[in-house]
Structures are given as C-alpha cells and as structure tokens.
C-alpha positions in Angstrom: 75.0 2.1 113.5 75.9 1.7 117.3 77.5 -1.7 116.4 79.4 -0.5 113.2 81.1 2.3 114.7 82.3 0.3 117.7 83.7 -2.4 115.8 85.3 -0.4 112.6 88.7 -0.3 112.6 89.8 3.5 112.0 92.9 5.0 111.0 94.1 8.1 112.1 97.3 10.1 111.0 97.9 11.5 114.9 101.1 12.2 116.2 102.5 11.2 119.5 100.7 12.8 122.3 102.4 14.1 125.2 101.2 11.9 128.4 100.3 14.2 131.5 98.9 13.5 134.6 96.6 15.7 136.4 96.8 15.5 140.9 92.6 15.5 141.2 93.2 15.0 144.5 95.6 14.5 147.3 95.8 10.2 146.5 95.1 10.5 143.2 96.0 11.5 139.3 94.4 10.7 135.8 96.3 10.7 133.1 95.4 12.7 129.5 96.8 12.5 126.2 97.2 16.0 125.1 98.1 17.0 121.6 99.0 20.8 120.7 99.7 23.4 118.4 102.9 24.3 118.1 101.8 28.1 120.1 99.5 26.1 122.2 98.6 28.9 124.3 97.0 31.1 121.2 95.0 28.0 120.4 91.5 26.9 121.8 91.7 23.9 123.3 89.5 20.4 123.1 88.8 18.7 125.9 87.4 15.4 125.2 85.5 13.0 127.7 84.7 9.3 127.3 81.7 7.3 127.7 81.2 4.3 130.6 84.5 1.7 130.6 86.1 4.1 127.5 89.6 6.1 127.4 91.2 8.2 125.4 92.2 5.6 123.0 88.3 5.1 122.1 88.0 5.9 118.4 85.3 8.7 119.3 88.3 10.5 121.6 90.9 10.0 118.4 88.7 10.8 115.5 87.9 14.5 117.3 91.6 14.8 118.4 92.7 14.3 115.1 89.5 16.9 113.4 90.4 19.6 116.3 93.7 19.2 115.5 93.4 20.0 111.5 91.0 23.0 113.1 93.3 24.9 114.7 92.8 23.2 118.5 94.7 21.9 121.2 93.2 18.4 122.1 92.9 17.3 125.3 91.6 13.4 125.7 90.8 13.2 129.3 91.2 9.1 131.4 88.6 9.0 133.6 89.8 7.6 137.1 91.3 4.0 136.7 90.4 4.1 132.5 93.2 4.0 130.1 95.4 1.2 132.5 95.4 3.5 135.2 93.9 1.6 137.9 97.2 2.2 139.9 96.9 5.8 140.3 94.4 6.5 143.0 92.6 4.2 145.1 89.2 5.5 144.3 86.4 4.3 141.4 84.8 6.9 138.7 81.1 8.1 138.2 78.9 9.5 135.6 78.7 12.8 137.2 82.6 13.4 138.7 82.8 16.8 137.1 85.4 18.0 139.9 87.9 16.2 137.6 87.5 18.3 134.7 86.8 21.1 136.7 90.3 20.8 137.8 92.5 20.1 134.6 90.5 23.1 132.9 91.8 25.1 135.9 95.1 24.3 135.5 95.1 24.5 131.9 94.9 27.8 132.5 97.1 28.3 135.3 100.1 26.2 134.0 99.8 26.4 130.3 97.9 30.2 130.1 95.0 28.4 128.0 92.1 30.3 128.3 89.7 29.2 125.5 88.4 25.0 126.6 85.7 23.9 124.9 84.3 20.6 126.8 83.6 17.4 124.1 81.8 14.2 125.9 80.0 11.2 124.7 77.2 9.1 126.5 78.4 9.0 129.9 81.0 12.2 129.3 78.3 13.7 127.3 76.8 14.0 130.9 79.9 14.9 132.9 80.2 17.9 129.9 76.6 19.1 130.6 76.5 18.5 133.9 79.9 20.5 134.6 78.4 24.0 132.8 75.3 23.5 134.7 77.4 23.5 137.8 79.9 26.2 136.9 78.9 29.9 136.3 81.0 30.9 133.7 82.9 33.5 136.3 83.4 30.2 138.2 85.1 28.6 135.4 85.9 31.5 133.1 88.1 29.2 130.6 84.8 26.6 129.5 84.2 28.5 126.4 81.4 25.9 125.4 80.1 22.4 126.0 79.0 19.5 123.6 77.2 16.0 124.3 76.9 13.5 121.7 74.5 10.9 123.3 75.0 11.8 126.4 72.9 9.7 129.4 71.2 12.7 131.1 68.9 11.1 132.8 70.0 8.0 134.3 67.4 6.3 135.5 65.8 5.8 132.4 68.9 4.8 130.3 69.7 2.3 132.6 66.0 1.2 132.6 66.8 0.8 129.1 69.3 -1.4 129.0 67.5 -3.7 131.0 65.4 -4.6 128.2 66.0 -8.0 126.7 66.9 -6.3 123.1 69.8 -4.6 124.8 71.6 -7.6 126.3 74.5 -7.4 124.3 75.5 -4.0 125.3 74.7 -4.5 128.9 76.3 -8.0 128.8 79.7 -5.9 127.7 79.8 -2.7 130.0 79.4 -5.3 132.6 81.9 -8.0 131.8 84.7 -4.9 131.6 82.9 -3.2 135.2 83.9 -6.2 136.7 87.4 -6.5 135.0 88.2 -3.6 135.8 87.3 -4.5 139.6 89.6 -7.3 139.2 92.3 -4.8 137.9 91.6 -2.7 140.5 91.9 -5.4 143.1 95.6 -5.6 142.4 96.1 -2.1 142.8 94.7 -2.1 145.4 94.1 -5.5 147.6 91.3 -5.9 149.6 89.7 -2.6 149.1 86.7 -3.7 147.1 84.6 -6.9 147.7 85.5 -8.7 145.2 83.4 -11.4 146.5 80.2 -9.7 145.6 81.1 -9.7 141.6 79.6 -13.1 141.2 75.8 -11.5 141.8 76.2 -8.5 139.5 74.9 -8.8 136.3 73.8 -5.5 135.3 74.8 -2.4 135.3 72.3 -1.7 138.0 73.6 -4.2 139.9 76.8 -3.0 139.9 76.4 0.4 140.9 74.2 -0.7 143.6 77.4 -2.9 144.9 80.2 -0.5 144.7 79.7 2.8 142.7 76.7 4.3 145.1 78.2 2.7 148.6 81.7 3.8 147.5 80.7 8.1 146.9 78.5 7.7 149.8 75.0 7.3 147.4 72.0 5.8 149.9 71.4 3.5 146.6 72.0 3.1 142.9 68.5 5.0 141.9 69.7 7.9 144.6 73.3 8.0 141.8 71.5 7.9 139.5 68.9 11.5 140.4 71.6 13.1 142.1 74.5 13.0 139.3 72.2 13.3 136.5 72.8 16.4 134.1 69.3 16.6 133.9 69.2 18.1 137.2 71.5 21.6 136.2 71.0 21.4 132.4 68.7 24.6 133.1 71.3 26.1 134.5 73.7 26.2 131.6 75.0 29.4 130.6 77.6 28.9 127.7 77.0 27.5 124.5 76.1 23.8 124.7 75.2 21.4 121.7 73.4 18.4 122.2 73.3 15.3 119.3 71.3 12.4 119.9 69.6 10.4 117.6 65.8 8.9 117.5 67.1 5.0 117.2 69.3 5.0 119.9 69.3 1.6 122.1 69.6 2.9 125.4 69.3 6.9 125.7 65.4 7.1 125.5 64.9 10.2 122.7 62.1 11.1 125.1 64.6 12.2 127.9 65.4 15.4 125.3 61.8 17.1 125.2 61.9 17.8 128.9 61.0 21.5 129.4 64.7 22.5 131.7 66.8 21.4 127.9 64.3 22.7 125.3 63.4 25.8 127.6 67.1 27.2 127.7 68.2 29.3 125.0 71.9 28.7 125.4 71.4 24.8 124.2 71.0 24.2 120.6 69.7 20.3 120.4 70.2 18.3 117.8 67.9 14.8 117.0 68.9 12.8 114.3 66.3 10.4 113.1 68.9 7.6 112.7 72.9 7.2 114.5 72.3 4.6 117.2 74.6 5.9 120.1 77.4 7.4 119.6 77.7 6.3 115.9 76.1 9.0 113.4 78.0 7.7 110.3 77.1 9.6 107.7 79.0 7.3 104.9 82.1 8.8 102.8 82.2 8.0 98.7 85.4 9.9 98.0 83.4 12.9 96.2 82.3 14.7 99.1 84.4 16.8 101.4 83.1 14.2 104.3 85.4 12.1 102.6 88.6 13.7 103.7 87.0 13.4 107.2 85.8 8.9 107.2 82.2 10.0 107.3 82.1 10.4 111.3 79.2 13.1 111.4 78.8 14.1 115.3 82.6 14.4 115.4 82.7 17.1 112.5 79.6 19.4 114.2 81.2 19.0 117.5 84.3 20.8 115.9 82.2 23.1 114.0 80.8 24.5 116.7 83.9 24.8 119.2 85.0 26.4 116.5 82.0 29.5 116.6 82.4 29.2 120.3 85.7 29.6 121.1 86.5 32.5 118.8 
C-alpha cells in the first residue's frame, strides 16, 4: 500500500491557490499554497505538513486540501525550508522537528488574516513536526492550534531510521537519499560553497546524511543526538489539544511498537488509531462507486483527518 499510493496518479478538482511566503526568520521565507473560503476568516483553517523530501504538491497535501476544502476549511499546505523549488529562499536546511516554522505562520495567520481556529495536519516526518509542536506549545502559548493530527508520523527517530536500514527497505531509503543529495546539489547553487558538497559521495543512508550535514548544520553533537532531541516522543506527554494519531501495523519503517509507549497511550487528549494494514502513509481503503468513499478516491487517513478537525475546531 505504501508503493501504490506513491505512485497512483490522482486527480483533483482544486482551484488555483494563492502562493504566500512566510519571513521565518530574518534570511529566510517558505512558501505555502493556501486555498480559502470565500469569508476565510469565519472558517477553520488546515494546515497541512509534508513528510521527508515532500511539498505541498505531494498527493497526501492535495487530497486533504481538496477534502478540507468541500468541509468547510481554509487549507494551508505548508513548504518546508528549501521543498517545493525553494532552495533560493534562505540559506539554511530543514529538520524533522523545526516546529518554530509553523509556530510562526499559525501566528500570523492570526495576526494578518484574524484566523483563529488552525488545526495542524502532518504525515511521517510532518506527522512529527504536528505532534511535536502541541507538545511544545501550551495552548495559551499558541491559542489558534485548535487540534493536531499525525498520519504515520516518525516519533521516534532512532528506531525508524534503524528501520530503514534493513535490507527489505532499500528501495525507500535508496530514494529519500538520491533526492537528500539532489537537493544538496540544488542547494549548492543557491547557495555556493556553503555545504560540502564533496562529502555526498560517502552518504548512502539517511543516517549518513544527517550525520554529514543536518546534525553539524543546527548544531546537533551527532545524528543519534537529532534524532532524541527532535523527536515528538519526547513532549507527546505534554499535549494538551486534541491530537489523532493513524498508523498502521504493516508499515515498512515506523515500528508499530514505537505507539504503545506509556507518554502516547497514557494521555487522554490523544486518541490513537492502528490499522492492521496501510503501509505508510497509504491507508487506501478502495472506492467501487456505491459507497460514499467513492466521491472521496478511497484515501482513508485523509477523510478521518478531516473528520476530526472538523469536531475539533467547532
């Protein structure tokens, strides 16, 4: 199911977003593709997060535009530093637990646009940054977060990148690290000299990587030190709005183990969802044309994701 929904071609009826870039700090923007109501400011709003070496134009980010949309939402899809061709717009790289980012465009959501209901949407990696930024934020800190919601999200990092070490899971490590290092090469032009570009020829994982530029880059003492300190695991105990989590049993890389720790299952405030089957980040539920899923192309996590912003942002 992983496979499948990567490589099925979707169709989406969307129309054109308005392009806006958010100053996350003083040298650098992201860019998001927003889409709203026409009184956007009596809407909730969806703000959706990608997974590693994604954008907004992953189909995950466009199928729950396009389902918050028909609900009733504004939807926010959210670049992550240098993702969607935006390697020119800051000089710095992009982590698995930078919540300061959406930290700030929820802030000024609010203060620019007077949107006060944001419900946070990630997947794998932005299924992290989601959990990870309630855990972080009381919600007088952040009074707009409204809810947050993690569809196989990597909350412990250590072990998912453990798992991707095994040889069953070459393919997908062989891919997240082929576009790591084109997007070093991307970046390289931006920005000439700034990265050693001569290390790329020893990286082969995704370990590997982050040991070479992610963790010496945000000042990290190694990749395993990344991977403790930016993990959601370490706040998900500390989450105090409504949070869903959907992962599933069969997934390739996110060890369904990581989900029974006592801090997740122990707070009230997280309703958990474990599938038996839906790889990562796929949960197709099939579509015959004589169910209501139908109208919807079968896409299952994206449709409970919606449901619940929906309770939560009432």
């Amino acid at each position: 199911m992983t496979v499948y929904c990567w490589g099925s071609r979707r169709r989406f009826t969307l129309p054109e977003p308005e392009a806006r870039l958010f100053d996350v700090a003083a040298d650098t923007k992201v860019l998001s593709h927003c889409y709203w109501q026409q009184d956007r400011r009596a809407a909730p709003t969806l703000l959706a997060l990608h997974g590693l070496e994604g954008s907004s134009s992953a189909h995950y980010m466009q199928g729950l535009a396009q389902k918050a949309l028909a609900a009733g939402f504004n939807a926010v899809l959210l670049n992550q530093r240098n993702c969607g061709g935006t390697e020119h717009l800051g000089p710095s790289l992009y982590h698995s637990g930078l919540t300061g980012d959406p930290a700030f465009v929820i802030r000024e959501l609010a203060r620019t646009d007077g949107i006060d209901r944001v419900v946070v949407a990630g997947y794998s990696l932005g299924g992290n940054l989601a959990i990870k930024l309630a855990g972080e934020h009381t919600p007088e800190a952040l009074p707009s977060l409204k809810a947050v919601c993690a569809v196989s999200p990597v909350l412990e990092l250590e072990h998912c990148v453990t798992a991707l070490e095994r040889r069953s899971n070459f393919i997908y490590q062989w891919n997240f690290v082929r576009n790591l290092k084109a997007r070093m090469r991307r970046k390289d032009r931006c920005y000439p000299g700034r990265f050693p570009l001569e290390r790329l020829w020893r990286v082969h994982t995704i370990r590997q990587f982050d040991a070479e530029y992610t963790a010496p880059h945000f000042g990290f003492a190694s990749a395993e030190d990344y991977y403790h300190r930016v993990s959601g695991m370490r706040v998900v105990d500390r989450v105090r709005v409504p949070g869903l989590i959907i992962t599933a049993a069969d997934d390739p890389f996110v060890p369904v183990e990581l989900f029974r720790a006592a801090a997740l299952t122990g707070n009230p405030h997280i309703t958990l969802v474990i599938t038996e089957h839906g790889g990562h980040c796929g949960f197709f539920s099939g579509s015959n044309g004589s169910r209501p899923e139908a109208r919807e192309d079968g896409y299952w996590a994206e449709r409970r994701v919606i449901e619940f912003a929906a309770k939560a942002a009432r």
